[in-house]
N, C-alpha and C positions, 0 to 999 in steps of 0.2 A: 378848291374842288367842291362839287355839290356835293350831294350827299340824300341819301334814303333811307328813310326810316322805318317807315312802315310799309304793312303792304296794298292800303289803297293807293299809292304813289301813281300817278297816272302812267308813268314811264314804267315803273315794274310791273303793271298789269298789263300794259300791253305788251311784254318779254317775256312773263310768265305764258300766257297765248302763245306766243309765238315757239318760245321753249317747249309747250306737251303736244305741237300736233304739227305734221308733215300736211298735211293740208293747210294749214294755217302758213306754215313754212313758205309752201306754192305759190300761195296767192299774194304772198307779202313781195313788197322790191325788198328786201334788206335780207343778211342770215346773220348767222350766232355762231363766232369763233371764238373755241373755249380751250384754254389751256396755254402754254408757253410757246410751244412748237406754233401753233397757229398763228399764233398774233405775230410773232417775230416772221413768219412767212410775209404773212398779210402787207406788215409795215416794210419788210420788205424789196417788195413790188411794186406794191398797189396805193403806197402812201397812207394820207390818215383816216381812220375810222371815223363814221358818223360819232360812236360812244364806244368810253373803255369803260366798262364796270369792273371795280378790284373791291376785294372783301378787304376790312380793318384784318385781320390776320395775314392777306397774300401780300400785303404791303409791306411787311416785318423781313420779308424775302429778297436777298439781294437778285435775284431772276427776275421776280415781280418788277421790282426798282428800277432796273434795266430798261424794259416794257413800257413802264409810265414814263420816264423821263424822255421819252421819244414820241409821247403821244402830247397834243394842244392841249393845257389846264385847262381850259373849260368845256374840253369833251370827256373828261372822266367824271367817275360817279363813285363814289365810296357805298357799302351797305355791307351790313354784319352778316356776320358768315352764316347765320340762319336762313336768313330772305336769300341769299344766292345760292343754296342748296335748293330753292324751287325750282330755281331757273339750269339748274344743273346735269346735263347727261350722264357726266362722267360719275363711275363711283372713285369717291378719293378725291375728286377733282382739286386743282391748284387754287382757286379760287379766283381768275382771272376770266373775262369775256368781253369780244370785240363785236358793236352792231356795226355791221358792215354793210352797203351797198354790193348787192351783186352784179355781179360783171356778166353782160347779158350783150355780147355781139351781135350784129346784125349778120344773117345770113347770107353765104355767100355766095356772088353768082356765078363763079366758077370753081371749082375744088379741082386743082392741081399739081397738089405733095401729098405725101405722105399723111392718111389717117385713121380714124380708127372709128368706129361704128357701131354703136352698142344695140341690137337691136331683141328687146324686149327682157335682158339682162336684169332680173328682178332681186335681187339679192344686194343689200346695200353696201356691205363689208364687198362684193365680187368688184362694184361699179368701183370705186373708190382706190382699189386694189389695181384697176384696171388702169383707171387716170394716173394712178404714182407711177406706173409701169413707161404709161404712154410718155409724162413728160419726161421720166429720166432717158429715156429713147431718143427723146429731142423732137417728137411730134409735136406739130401746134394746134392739129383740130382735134375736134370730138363732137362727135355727132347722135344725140341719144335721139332711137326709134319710142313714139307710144310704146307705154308696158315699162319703161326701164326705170327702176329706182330714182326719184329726182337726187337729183347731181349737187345739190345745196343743201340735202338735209344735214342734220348732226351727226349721224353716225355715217354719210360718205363721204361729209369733209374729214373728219378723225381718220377713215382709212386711206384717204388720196392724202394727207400731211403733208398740206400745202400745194400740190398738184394744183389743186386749181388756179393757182395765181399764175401758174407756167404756160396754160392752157386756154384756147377758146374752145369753151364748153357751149354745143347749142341741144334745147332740149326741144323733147315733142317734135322731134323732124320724121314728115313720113317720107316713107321710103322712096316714092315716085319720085317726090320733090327733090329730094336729094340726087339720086339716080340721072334725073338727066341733067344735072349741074358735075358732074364728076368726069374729070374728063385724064380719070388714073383706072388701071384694072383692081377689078372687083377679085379678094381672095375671101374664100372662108376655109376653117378645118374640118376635114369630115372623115371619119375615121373606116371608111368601105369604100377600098378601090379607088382613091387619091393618090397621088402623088407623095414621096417622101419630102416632107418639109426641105432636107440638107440636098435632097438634088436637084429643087427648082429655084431658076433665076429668081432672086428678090432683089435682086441691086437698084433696081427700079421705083419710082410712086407706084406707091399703091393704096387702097383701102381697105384696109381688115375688117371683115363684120363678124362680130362675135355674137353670137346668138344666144337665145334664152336656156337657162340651165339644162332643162327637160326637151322640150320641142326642139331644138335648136334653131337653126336661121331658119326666117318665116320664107313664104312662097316667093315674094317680091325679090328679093334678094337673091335667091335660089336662081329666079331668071335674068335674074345681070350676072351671073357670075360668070368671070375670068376663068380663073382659076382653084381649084381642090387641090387642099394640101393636110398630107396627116403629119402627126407627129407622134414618130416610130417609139415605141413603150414594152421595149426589150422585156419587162420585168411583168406584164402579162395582166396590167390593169386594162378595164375596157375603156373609159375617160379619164382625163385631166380635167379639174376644175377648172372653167372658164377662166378665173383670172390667170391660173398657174399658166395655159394655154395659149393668153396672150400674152405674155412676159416671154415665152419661149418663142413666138410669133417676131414680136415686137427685135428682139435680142439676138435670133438669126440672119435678119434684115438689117440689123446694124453688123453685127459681124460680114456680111457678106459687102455692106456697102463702104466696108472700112477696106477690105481687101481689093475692092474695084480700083480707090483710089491710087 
């Protein structure tokens, strides 16, 4: 195994980059998968990482041990637990991170099942929340409008855990473009003068567009819609938090498409 020692290391300096900025994130092909959960997602799926960096301490770990002995010896990197505290999100972290290749589909020229549509969803714990919802649903698109938290940073991968590997995730998609490639009805939730979620047909594809915390769905959207649907809140709150919103979204749609069968 190689190994790092310091932190001119050409390879640690350009992780440490990549590690403190979401724009650096963007602009890079690769991310940074940190932790146990992650990596055993990753491998998998999605097969072997570009690099496994493990600290001389996460090694001592029969979890860690696991993790490396399924990764190629000469894509890991050993470096002491100092130097991977720079590179590190997590507080506490395990001491493990995968440079991984991000999975970057080609847009598609028709959309015909079931998906989900994130548009302008700025909150990176909502987005992330949103994709673990969507894949345990069993969807396979995801479609982020401009505005919405990028889908590879650190803390959406930590809350999608592992979601993305289940998932084509396509980001920066405007709404036109999208729109006339969809050939499923348009839902959103809207909480004035909708429809009750549990007495409209969902058994069908459709596209859920989840809108922005505040604003909610932009105007574009607004004008392809299908369908308005609320979700009835006995207990007298005025919103659901966008993620909670789409879990109950995602989750009556499979209940109901489980009943059709």
């Amino acid at each position: 195994m190689k190994a790092i020692t310091s932190r001119d290391n050409p390879l640690y300096k350009r992780l440490k980059a990549l590690a403190g900025s979401t724009h650096q994130q963007r602009r890079s092909a690769h991310a940074l998968l940190e932790g146990f959960h992650l990596a055993s997602a990753y491998l998998d799926v999605a097969g072997q990482p570009e690099t496994c960096l493990v600290t001389e301490g996460a090694l001592r770990h029969d979890e860690a041990q696991a993790i490396v002995s399924r990764i190629d010896e000469h894509r890991i990197v050993t470096l002491p637990d100092a130097l991977f505290g720079q590179l590190s999100n997590v507080v506490n972290g395990v001491g493990i991170l995968l440079v991984v290749e991000k999975l970057a589909p080609p847009l598609p020229q028709r959309v015909a099942q079931t998906c989900v549509v994130l548009d302008g969803v700025q909150d990176a714990g909502n987005v992330g929340s949103i994709l673990r919802s969507a894949a345990a649903a069993g969807i396979q698109q995801v479609f982020c409008a401009p505005g919405t938290a990028y889908a590879w940073s650190s803390k959406v991968l930590r809350s999608g855990m592992g979601a993305h590997f289940l998932l084509e995730i396509h980001e920066d998609v405007e709404p036109q473009t999208l729109i006339e490639r969809l050939a499923v009805p348009v839902v959103i939730t809207d909480s004035h003068g909708a429809k009750a979620i549990y007495d409209c047909d969902l058994s069908g594809s459709l596209a859920w567009v989840m809108g922005n915390e505040g604003a909610g769905v932009s105007q574009a959207w607004r004008d392809a819609i299908t369908l308005r649907v609320t979700i009835p809140q006995p207990g007298g709150m005025e919103s659901l938090n966008v993620a909670a919103a789409a879990a109950v979204c995602l989750f009556e749609q499979c209940r109901q498409q489980r009943g059709s069968r």
